[in-house]
Each structure stands twice: as structure tokens, then as C-alpha cells.
N, C-alpha and C positions, 0 to 999 in steps of 0.2 A: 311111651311111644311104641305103636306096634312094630313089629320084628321082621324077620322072614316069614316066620308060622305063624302071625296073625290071619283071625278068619276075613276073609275076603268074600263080599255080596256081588253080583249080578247084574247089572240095572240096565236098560237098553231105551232105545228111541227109536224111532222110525221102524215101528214095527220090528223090532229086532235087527234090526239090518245092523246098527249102531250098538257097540256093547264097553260098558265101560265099568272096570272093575274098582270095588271103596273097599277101604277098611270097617268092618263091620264097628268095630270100636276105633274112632282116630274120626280126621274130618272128611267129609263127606260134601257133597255139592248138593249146591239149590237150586232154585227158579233165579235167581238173580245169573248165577254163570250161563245156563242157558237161553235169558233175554238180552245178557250183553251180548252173545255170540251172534244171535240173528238181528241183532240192533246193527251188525256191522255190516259195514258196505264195498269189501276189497274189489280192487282190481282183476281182472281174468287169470295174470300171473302175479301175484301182490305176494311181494315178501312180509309175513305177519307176525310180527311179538306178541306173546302173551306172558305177560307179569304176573308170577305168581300161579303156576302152572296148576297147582294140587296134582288131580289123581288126570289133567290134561284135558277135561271136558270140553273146556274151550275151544282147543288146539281142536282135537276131536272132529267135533262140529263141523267146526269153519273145514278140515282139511275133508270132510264127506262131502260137504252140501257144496264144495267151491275146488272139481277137480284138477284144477291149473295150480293153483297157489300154493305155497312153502309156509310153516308153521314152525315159529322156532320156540317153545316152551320155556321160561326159565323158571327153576323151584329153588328153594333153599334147603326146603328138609328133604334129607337124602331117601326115608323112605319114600315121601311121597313122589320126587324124582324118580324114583326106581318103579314105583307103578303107572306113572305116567307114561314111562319109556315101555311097557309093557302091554300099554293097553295101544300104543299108538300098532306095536308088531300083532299085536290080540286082531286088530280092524286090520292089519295091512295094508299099514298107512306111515311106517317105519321109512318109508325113502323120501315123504315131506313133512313128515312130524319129528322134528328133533325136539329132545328133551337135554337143558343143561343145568346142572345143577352148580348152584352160584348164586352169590347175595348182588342185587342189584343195586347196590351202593357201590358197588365197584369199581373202582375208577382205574382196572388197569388193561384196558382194551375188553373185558368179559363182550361187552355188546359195545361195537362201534357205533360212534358217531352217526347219524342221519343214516344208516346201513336197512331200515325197514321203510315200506311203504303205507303200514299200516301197525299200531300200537293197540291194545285190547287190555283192561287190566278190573281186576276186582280188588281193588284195595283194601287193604283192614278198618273194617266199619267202627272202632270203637277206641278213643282217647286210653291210654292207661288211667288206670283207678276211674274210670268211666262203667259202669253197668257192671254186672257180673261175669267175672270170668270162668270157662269152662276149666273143669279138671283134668281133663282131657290135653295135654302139651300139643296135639296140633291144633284140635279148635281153635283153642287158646290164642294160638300165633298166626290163626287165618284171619282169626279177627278181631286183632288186637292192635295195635301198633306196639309188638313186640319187636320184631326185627326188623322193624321199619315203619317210618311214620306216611303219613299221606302224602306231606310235599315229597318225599322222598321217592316214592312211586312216581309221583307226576316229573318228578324233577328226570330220572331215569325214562321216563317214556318223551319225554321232549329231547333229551338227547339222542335218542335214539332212530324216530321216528324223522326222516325225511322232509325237507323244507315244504311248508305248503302240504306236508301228511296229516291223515286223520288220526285221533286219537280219542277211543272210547272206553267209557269208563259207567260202571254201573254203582250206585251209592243213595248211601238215606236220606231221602225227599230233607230230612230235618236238619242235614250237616250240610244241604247245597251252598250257601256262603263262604264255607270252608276250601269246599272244592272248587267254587266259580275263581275265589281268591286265587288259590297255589295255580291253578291253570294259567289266570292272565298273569300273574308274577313269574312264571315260564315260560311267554309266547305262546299259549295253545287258546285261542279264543276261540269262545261257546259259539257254535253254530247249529245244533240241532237239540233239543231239549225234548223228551218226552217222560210226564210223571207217570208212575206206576200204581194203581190203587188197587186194592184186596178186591174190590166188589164196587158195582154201583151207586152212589151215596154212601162210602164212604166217605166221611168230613176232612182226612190227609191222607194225603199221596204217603204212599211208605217209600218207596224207590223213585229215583230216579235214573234215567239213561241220556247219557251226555256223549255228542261226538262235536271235539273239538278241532281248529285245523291250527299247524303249525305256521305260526306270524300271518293269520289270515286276517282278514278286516272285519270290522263289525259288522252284526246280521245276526242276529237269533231267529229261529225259526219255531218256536212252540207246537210243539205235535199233540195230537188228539190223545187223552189220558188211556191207557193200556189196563183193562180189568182181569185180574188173576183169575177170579171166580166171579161167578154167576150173580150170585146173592152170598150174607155173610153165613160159615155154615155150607157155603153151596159148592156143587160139583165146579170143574175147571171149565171156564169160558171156552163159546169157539175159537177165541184169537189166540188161548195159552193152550187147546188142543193140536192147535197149529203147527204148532212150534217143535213138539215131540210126534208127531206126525210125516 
């Protein structure tokens, strides 16, 4: 796991404005954390959870593009807590991006009951003994259901989130039964559904993005498919130019 004197990269959005620093070696963020962020829909002052903080890109995001709102991070691995909290004072964004570090199984007050307006979370995309895992100890446990399984995430973002709150959640087009399950077996029903596909004619959605509401009634709403890229091979779409723009 990297240290204090691991090499740290760079990475920026929004023209630079946005700056958010990874572990050159450890886990790093995708296109999946930055279309769950703008997949969100907070309030003008929305208290915001984000499950599973990493290096806080989420947090990040939401606390630039939405300058009213409070972001409260939780991480479990203390480095990556520690660069989370770093990159929120790196943006100057340290008085509404709290970063806590703590396992969200936690059932001894860590995060109160119905205490957010809005829940955010990237769950770990992969069963144990499911695909291969990284050598890497954080990959590993970003996306793994290492220290925590799927229901476990959902289970923690329904108690947390707010009666009648939204709750979203970015995941592989192929596991959606998985998660459509644990959500209505927690009170969050699917309300807004968008697949995410690589390119054009593509034959499967790789991603999905789900916002569900807490004890809300049925209604799905199916959103128009979301193209990463252009063609396969091809440069980023204008809707995924968008988003880091």
C-alpha cells in the first residue's frame, strides 16, 4: 500500500480549475466516478454522502459544480482518506468536503441515521473469487468486495440517506439484478435508470447509473444510453467531453 512518499500524479478537469491528486502506483479513478457525480441531482444546500471516498473525486466534483452543498466522504483505507482530505484543502474546498475515515458497516453512530439528503456511492464491482484480482492492495479492495459486499453499501446508504432521499449508484450493466435486488430489499426503489455503452453499436451496456428514492413508489424511468466514445477505438464523445469540461 503506498506510504507518505509514494509518487503522486496530477490529473485535472475543468480546464484545470479542478485538481485532484492519485497514487501513481495504488487505486486511481475512472469514468465510472465522474458519471456517477454528474448523474447526481442535489438540492442547492444538500447534505451529500459519498461511500467509499478514494482519493475524494466524487466529493470533489459535486462540491465545484454545486456551490451551496456539504460533502461528507467516508473511506476506509487511511491512505487514501488522507489524500482525499488533501486534495479537498489542494481545491479549497476543506470547509464543505469532509473526509472520514471509517468502515461503513458501522453501526455505532459513524454516520447517522436519515442525517443526508443525498447518498452517492461506487460500489465494489466484483464477487470475491469472481475475475481477477489486482496486486495492487488498494485496487484490490476498490473493487472487490473485500471490506464490504454490495448489500452492505446499499444497506449503509438507506440508513443514512433521508426519507424520500435520492440514492445513486454507478455499476456493471451485467450485475443490474444484483443491485435492483439489495436496493428494493432496503426501501430504495429504482427511479431513474441510464445504460452506459463504450461506443455506438455496441451489443452491452457496460455500466449502469441508477438513482433510486428512499420508500418511493414505483416508476422507472429509462434514460437515453450514455456513449463513452465516439466509435470503438475512438476518441471521447461530446457528452463524455462534457462532463470534464
Amino acid at each position: 500500500m503506498p506510504g507518505a512518499a509514494a509518487k503522486l500524479t496530477e490529473d485535472t478537469l475543468y480546464g484545470g480549475r479542478l485538481i485532484c491528486r492519485q497514487y501513481k502506483q495504488g487505486y486511481r479513478f475512472s469514468i465510472d466516478a465522474v458519471l456517477a457525480a454528474h448523474f447526481c441531482r442535489p438540492g442547492r444546500t444538500d447534505r451529500i454522502l459519498d461511500l467509499g471516498a478514494g482519493s475524494g473525486i466524487i466529493g470533489l466534483i459535486l462540491a465545484f459544480r454545486h456551490p451551496a452543498v456539504s460533502v461528507t466522504g467516508l473511506e476506509f483505507q487511511p491512505d487514501l482518506a488522507r489524500l482525499a482530505r488533501d486534495n479537498a484543502n489542494l481545491n479549497n474546498l476543506g470547509r464543505r468536503l469532509t473526509i472520514i475515515e471509517g468502515d461503513l458497516r458501522d453501526n455505532s453512530g459513524l454516520l447517522p441515521a436519515e442525517s443526508f439528503d443525498l447518498v452517492v456511492g461506487n460500489p465494489p464491482y466484483r464477487q470475491p473469487g469472481r475475475g481477477r484480482v489486482s496486486p495492487d492492495n488498494q485496487r484490490a479492495r476498490a473493487r472487490h468486495e473485500i471490506d464490504s459486499t454490495l448489500d452492505e453499501v446499499v444497506r449503509a446508504a438507506a440508513l443514512a440517506v433521508k426519507n424520500r432521499g435520492p440514492v445513486v449508484f454507478v455499476y456493471p450493466a451485467a450485475r443490474t439484478t444484483a443491485l435492483f435486488t439489495s436496493l428494493k430489499n432496503r426501501g430504495l426503489e429504482p427511479k431513474r435508470l441510464q445504460p452506459v455503452y463504450s461506443y455506438p453499436g455496441d451489443r452491452q451496456a457496460r455500466l449502469i447509473l441508477v438513482e433510486a428514492l428512499k420508500n418511493g413508489g414505483e416508476g422507472l424511468q429509462i434514460m437515453a444510453p450514455f456513449f463513452i466514445y465516439t466509435e470503438k477505438n475512438g476518441h471521447y464523445s461530446a457528452e463524455m467531453h462534457k462532463l470534464y469540461e
